[in-house]
DSSP file (Angstrom, degrees, kcal/mol; ACC not computed):
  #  RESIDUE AA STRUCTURE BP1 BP2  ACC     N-H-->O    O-->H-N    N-H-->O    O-->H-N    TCO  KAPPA ALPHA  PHI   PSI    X-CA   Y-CA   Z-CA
    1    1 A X              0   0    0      0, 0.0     2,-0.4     0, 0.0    22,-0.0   0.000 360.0 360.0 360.0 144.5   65.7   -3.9   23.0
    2    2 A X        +     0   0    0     99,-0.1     2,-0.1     2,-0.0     0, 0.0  -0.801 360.0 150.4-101.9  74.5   63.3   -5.1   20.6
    3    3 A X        -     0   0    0     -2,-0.4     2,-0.2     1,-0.1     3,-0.0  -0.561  47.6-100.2-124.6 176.6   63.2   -9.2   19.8
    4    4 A X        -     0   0    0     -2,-0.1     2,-0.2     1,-0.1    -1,-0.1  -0.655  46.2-109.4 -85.4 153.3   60.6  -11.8   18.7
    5    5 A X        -     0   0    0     -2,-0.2     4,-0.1     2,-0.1    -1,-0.1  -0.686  11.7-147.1 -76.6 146.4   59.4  -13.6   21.6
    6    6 A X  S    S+     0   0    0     -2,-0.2     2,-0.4     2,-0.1    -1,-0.1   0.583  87.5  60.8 -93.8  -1.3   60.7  -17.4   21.4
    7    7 A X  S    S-     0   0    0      8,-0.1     2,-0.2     2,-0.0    -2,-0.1  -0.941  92.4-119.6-121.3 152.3   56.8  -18.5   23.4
    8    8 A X        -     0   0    0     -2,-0.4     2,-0.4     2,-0.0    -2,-0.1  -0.572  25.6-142.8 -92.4 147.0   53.8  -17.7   21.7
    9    9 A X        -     0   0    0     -2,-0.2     3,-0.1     1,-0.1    -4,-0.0  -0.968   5.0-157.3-126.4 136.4   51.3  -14.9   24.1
   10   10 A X  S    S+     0   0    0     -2,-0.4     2,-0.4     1,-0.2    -1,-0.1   0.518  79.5  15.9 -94.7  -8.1   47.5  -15.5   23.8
   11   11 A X  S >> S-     0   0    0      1,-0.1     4,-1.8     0, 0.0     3,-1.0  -0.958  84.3-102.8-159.1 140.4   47.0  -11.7   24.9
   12   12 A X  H 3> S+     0   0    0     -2,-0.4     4,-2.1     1,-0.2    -1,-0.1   0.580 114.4  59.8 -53.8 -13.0   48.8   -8.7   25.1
   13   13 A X  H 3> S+     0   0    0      2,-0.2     4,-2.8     3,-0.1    -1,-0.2   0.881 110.1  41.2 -59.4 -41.8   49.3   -8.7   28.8
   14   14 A X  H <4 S+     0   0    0     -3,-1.0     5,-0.6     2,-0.2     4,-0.3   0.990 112.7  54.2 -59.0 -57.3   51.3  -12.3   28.8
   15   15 A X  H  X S+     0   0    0     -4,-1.8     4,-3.1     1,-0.2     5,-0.3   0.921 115.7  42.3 -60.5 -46.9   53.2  -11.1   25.6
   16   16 A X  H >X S+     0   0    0     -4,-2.1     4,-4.6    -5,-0.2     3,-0.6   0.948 112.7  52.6 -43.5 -66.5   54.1   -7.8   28.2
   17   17 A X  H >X S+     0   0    0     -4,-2.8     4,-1.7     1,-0.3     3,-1.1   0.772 109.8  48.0 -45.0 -96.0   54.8   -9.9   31.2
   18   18 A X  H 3> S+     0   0    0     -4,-0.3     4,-2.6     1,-0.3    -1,-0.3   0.687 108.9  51.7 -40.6 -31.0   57.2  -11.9   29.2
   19   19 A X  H <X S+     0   0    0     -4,-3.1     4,-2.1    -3,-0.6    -1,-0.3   0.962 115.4  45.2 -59.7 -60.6   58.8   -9.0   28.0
   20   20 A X  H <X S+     0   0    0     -4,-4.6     4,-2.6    -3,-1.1     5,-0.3   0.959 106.9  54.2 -39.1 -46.7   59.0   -7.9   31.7
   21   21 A X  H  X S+     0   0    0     -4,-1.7     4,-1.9    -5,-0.4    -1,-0.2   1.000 113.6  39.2 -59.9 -46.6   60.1  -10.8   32.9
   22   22 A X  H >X S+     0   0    0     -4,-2.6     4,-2.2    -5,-0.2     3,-0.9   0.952 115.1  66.4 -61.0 -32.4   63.5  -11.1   30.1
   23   23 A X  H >X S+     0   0    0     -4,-2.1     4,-2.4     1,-0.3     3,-0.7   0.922 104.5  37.0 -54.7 -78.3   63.4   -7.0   31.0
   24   24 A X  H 3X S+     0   0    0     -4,-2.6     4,-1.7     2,-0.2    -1,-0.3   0.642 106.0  65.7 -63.1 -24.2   64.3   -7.8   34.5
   25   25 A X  H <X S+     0   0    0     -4,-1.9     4,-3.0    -3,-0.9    -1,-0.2   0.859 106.9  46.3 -52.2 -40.7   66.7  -10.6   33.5
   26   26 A X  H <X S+     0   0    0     -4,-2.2     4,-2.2    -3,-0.7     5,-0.4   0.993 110.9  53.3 -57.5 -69.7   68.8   -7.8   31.8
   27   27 A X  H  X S+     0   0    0     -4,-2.4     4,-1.7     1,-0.3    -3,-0.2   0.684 109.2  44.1 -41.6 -52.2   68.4   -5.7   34.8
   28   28 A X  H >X S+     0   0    0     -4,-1.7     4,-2.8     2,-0.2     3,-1.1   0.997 112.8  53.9 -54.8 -75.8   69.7   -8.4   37.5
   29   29 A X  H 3X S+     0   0    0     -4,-3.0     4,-2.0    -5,-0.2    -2,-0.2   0.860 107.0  50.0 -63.3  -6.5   72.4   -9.2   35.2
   30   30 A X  H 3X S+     0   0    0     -4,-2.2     4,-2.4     2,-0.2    -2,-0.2   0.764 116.1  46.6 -74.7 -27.7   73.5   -5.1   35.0
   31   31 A X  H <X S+     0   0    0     -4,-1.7     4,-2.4    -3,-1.1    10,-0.2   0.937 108.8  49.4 -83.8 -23.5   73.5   -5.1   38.6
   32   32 A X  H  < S+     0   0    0     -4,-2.8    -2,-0.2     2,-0.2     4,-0.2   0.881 114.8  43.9 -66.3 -45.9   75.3   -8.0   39.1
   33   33 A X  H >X S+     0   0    0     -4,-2.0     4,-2.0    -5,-0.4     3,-1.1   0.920 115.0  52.2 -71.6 -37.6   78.1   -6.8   36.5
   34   34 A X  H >X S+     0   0    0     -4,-2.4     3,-1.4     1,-0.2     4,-0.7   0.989 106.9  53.6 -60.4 -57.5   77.9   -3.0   38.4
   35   35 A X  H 3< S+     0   0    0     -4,-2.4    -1,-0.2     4,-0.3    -2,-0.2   0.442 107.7  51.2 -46.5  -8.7   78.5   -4.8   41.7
   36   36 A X  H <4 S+     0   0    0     -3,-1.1    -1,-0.3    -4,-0.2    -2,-0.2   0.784 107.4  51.9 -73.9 -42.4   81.6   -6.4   40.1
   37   37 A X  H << S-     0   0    0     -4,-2.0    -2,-0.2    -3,-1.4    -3,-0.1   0.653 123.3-115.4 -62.1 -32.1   82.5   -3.3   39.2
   38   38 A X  S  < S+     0   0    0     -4,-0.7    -3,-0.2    -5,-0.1    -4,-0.1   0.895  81.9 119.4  44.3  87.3   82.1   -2.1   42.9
   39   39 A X        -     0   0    0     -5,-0.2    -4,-0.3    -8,-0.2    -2,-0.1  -0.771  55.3-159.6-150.3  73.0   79.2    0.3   42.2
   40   40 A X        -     0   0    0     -6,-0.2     2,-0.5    -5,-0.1    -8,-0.1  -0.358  13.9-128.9 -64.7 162.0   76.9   -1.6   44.4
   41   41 A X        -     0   0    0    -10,-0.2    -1,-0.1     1,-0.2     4,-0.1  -0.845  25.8-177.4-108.8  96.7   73.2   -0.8   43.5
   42   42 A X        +     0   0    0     -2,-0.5    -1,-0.2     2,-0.1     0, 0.0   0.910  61.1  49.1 -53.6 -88.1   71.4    0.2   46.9
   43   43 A X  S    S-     0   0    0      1,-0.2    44,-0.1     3,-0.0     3,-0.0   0.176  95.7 -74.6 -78.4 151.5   68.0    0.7   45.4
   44   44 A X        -     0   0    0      1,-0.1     2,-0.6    42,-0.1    42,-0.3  -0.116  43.4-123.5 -33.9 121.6   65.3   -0.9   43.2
   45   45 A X  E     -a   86   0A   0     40,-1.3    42,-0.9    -4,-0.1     2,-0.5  -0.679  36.1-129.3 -57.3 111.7   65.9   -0.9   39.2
   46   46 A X  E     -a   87   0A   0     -2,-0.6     2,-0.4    40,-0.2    42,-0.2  -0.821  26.5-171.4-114.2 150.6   63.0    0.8   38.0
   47   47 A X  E     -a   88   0A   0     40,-2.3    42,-3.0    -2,-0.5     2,-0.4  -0.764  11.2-150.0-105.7 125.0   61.2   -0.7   35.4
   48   48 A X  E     +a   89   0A   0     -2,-0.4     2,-0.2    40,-0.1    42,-0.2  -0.877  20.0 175.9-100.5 161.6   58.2    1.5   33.6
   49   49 A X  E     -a   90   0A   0     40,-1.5    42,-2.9    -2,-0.4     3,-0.2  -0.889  19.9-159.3-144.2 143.9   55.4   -0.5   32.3
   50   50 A X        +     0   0    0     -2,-0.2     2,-0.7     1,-0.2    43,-0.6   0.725  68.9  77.1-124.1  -0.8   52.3    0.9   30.8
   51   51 A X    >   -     0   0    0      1,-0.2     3,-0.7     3,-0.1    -1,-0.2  -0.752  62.1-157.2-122.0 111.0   49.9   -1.6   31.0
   52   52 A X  T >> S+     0   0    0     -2,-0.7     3,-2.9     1,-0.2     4,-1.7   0.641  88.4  60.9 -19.9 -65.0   48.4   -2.2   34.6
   53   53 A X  H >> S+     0   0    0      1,-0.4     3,-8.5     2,-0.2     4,-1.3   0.859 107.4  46.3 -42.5 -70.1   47.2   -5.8   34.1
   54   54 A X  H <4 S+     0   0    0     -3,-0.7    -1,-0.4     1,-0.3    -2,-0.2   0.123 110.3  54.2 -50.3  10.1   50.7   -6.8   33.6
   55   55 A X  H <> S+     0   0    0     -3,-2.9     4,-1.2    -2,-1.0    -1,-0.3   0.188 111.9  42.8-102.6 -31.6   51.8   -4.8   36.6
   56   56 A X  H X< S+     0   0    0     -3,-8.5     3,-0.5    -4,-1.7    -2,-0.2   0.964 108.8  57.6 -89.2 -30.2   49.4   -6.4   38.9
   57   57 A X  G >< S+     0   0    0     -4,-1.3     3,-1.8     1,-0.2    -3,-0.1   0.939 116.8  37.5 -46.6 -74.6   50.1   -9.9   37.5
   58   58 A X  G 34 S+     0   0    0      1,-0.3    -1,-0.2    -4,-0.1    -2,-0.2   0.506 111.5  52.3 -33.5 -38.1   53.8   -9.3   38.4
   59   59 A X  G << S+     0   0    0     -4,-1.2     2,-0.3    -3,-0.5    -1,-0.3   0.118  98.3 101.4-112.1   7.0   53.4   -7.4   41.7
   60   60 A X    <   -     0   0    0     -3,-1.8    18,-0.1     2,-0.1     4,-0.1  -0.899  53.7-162.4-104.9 136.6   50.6  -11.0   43.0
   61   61 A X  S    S+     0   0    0     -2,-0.3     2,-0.1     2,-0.1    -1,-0.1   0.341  71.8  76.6-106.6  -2.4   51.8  -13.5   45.1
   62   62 A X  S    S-     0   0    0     -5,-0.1     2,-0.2     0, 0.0    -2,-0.1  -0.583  89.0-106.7-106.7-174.1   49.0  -15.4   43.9
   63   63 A X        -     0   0    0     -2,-0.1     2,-0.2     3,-0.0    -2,-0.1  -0.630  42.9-161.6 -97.4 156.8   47.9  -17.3   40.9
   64   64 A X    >   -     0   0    0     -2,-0.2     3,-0.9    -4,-0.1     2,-0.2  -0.758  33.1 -92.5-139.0-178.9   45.2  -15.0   39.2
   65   65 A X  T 3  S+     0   0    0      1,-0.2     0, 0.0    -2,-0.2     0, 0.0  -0.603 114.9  45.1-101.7 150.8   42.7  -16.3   36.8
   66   66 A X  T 3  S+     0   0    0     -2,-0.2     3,-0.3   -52,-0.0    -1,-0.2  -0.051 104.0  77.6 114.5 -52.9   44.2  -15.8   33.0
   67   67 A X    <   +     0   0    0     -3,-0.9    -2,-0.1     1,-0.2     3,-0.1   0.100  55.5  87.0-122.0  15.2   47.6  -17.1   34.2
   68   68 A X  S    S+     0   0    0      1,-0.2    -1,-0.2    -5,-0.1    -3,-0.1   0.682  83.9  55.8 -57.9 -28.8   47.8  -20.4   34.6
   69   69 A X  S    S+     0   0    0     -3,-0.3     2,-0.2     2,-0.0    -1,-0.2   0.792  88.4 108.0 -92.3 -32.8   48.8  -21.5   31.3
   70   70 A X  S    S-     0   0    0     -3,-0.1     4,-0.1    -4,-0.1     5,-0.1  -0.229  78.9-107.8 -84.0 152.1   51.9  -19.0   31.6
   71   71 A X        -     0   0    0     -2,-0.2     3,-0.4     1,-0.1     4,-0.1   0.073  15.8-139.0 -34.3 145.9   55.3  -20.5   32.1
   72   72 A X  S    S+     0   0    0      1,-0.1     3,-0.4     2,-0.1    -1,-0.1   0.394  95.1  78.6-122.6  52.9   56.3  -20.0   35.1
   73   73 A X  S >  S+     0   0    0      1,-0.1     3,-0.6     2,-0.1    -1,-0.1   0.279  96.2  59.2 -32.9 -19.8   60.1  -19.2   34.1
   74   74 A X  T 3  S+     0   0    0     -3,-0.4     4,-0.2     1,-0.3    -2,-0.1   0.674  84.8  77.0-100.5  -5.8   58.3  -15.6   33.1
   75   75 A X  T 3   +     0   0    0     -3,-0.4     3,-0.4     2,-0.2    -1,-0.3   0.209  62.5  98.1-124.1  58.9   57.3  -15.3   36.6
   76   76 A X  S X  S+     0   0    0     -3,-0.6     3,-1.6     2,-0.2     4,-0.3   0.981  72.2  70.5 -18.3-111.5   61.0  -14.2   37.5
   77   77 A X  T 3  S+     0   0    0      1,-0.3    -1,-0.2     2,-0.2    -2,-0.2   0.122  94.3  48.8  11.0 -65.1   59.7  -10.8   37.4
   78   78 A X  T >> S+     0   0    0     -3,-0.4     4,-1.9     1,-0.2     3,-0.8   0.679 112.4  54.0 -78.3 -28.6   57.5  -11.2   40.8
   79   79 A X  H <> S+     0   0    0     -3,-1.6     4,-1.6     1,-0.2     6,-0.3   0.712 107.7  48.2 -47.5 -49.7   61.0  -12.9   42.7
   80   80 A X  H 34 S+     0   0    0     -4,-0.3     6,-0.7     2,-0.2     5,-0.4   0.405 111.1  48.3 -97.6  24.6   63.0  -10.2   41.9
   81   81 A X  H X4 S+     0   0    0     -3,-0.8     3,-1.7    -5,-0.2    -2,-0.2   0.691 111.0  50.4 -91.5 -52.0   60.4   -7.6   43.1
   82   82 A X  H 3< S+     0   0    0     -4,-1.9    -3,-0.2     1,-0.2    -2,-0.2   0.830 113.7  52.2 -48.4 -45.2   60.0   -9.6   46.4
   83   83 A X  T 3< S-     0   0    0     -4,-1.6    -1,-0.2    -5,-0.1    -3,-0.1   0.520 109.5-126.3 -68.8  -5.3   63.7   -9.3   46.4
   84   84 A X  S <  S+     0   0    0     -3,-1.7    -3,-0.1     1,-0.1    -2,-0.1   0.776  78.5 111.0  85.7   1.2   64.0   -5.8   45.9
   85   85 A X  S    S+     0   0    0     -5,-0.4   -40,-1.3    -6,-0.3     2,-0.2   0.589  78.4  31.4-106.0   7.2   66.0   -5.7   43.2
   86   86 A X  E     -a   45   0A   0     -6,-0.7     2,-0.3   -42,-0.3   -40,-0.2  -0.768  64.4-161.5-153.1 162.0   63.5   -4.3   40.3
   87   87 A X  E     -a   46   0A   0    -42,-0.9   -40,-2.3    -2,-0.2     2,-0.5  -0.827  14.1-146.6-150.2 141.4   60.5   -1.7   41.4
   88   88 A X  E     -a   47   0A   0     -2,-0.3     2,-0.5   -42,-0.2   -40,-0.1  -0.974  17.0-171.9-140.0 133.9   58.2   -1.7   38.8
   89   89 A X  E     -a   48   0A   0    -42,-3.0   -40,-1.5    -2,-0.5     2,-0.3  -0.975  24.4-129.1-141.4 112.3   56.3    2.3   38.4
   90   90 A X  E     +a   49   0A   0     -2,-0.5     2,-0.4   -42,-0.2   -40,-0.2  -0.512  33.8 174.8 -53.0 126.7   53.2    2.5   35.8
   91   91 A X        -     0   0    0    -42,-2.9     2,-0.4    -2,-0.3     5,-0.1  -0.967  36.5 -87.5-138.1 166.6   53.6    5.5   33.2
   92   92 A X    >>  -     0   0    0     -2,-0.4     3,-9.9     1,-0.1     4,-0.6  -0.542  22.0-123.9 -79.9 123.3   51.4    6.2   30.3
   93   93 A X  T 34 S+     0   0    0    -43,-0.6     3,-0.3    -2,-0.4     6,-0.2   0.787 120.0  54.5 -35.8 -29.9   51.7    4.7   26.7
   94   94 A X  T 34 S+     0   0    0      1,-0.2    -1,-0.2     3,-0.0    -2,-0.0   0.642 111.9  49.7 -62.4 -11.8   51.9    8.6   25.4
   95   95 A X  T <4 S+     0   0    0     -3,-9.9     2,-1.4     1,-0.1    -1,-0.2   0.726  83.6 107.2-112.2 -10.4   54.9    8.7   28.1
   96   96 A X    >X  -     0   0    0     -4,-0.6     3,-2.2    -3,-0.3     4,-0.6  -0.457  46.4-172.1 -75.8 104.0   56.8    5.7   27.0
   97   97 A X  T 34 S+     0   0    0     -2,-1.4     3,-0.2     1,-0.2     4,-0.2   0.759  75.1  64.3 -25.7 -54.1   59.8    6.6   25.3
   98   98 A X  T >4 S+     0   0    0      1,-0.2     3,-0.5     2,-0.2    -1,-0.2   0.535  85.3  70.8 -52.3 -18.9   60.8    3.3   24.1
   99   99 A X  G X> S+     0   0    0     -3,-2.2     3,-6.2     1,-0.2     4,-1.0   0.953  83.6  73.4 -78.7 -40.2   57.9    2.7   21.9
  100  100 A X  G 3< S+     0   0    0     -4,-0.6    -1,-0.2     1,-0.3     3,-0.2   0.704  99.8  47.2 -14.1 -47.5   59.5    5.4   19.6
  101  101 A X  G <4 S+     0   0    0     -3,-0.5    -1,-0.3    -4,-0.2    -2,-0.2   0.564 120.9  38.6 -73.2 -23.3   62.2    2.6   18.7
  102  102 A X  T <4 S+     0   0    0     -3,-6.2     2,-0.3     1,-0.3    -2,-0.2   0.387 114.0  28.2-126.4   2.0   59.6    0.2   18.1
  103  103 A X  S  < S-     0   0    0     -4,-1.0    -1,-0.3    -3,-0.2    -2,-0.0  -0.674  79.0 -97.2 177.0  93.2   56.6    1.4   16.5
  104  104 A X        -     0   0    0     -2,-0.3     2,-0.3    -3,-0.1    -4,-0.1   0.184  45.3-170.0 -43.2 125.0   55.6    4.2   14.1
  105  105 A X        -     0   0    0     -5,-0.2    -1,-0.1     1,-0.1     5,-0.0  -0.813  32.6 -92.7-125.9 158.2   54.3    7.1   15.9
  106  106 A X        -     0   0    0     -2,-0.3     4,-0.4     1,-0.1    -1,-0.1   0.160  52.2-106.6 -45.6 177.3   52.5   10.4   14.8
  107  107 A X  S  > S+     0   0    0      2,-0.2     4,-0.8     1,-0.1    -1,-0.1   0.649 118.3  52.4 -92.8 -14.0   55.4   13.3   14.2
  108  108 A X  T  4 S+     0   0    0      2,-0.2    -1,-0.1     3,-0.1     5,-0.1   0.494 114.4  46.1 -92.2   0.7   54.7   15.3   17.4
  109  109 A X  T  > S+     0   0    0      3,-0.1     4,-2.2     2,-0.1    -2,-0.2   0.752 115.9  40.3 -86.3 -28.3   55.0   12.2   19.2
  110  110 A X  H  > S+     0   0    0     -4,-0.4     4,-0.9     1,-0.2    -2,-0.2   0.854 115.6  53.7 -83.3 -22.3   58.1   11.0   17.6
  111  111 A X  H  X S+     0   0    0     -4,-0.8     4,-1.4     2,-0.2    -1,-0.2   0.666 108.7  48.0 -82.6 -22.2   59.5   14.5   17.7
  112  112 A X  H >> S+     0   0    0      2,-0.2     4,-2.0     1,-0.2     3,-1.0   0.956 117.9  45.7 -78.1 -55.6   58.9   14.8   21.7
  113  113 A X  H 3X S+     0   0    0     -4,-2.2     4,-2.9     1,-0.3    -2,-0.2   0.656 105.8  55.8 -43.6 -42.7   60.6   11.2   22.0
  114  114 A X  H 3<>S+     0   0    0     -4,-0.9     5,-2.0     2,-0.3     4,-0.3   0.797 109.6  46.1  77.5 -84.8   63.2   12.0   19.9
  115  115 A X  H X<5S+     0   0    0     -4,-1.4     3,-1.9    -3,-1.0    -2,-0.2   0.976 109.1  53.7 -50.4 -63.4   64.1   15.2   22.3
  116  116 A X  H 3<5S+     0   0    0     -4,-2.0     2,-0.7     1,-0.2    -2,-0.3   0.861 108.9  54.6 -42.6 -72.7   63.7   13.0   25.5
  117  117 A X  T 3<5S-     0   0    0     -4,-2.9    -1,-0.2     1,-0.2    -2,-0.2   0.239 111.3-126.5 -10.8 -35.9   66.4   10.8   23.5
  118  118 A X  T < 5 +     0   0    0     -3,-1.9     2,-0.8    -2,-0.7    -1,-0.2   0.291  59.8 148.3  38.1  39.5   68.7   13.7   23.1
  119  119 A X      < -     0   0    0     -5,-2.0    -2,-0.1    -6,-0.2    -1,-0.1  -0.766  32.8-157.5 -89.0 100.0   68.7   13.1   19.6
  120  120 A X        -     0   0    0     -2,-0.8     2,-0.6     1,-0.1    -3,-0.0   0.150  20.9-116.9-130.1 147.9   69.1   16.0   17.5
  121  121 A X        -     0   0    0      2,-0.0     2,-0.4     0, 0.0    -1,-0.1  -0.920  34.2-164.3-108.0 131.7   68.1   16.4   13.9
  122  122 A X        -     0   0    0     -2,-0.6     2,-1.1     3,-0.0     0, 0.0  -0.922  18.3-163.9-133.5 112.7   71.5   17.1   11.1
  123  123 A X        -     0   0    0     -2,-0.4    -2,-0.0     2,-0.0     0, 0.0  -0.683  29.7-137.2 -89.4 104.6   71.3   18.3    8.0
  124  124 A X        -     0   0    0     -2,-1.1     2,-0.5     1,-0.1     3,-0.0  -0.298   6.1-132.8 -67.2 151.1   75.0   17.3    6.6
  125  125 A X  S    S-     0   0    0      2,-0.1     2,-0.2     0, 0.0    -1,-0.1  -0.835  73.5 -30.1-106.2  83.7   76.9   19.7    4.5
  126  126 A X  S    S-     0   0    0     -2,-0.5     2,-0.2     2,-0.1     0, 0.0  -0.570 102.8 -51.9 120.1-167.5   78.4   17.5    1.1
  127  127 A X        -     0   0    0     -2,-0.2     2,-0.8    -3,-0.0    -2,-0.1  -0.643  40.4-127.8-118.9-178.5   79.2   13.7    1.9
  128  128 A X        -     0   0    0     -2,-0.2     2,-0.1    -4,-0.0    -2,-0.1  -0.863  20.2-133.5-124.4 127.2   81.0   12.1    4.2
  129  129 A X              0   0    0     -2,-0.8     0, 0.0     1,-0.1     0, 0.0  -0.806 360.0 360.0 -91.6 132.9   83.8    9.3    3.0
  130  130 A X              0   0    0     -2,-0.1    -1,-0.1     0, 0.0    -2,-0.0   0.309 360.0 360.0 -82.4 360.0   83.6    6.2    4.9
């Protein structure tokens, strides 16, 4: 999902890390709802992330220098790692899928994403009555 953030982020790692942290807010509450469901979830949700800082920030039980000033509401994220319930796995911006949704990308990028997606491109024949 794509929304504005409601705190303003002095660098693009906090603005990630708060995305991570609501990221993992989702997650907890999908596991919570599957485990209603009784579809417990044995293993870590994993979350990819593509930029390292914002990986390490998250995965330190300490305060690191940078990161005082952020809230620390955002730093959920590192509590539900410790807990097990999120796993958090580095991939490369060229491999994240999700930016496709978010962010105009070249046409062999947008066309590989696109495929991952399984979204097909359909040329309609006439029009279609709603």
């Amino acid at each position: 999902m794509s929304k504005l953030q409601i705190s303003p982020a002095l660098s693009s790692t906090e603005a990630e890390y708060i995305a991570l942290s609501l990221c993992a807010r989702d997650v907890i509450w999908s596991r919570n709802m599957m485990a209603q469901l009784g579809f417990n979830q044995i293993n870590p949700t994993r979350i990819y992330e593509d930029n390292a800082s914002c990986i390490k920030i998250a995965e330190s039980r300490k305060q690191l220098p940078g990161t005082k000033h952020v809230s620390i509401r955002y730093h959920f994220i590192r509590y539900q790692i410790e807990a097990g319930e999120v796993s958090l796995h580095q991939i490369s911006t060229k491999e994240m899928t999700a930016d496709s949704l978010t962010k105009a990308l070249p046409l062999p990028s947008f066309l590989k994403h696109r495929e991952a997606f399984r979204m097909v491109h359909f040329e309609g024949r006439g029009s279609v009555d709603a």
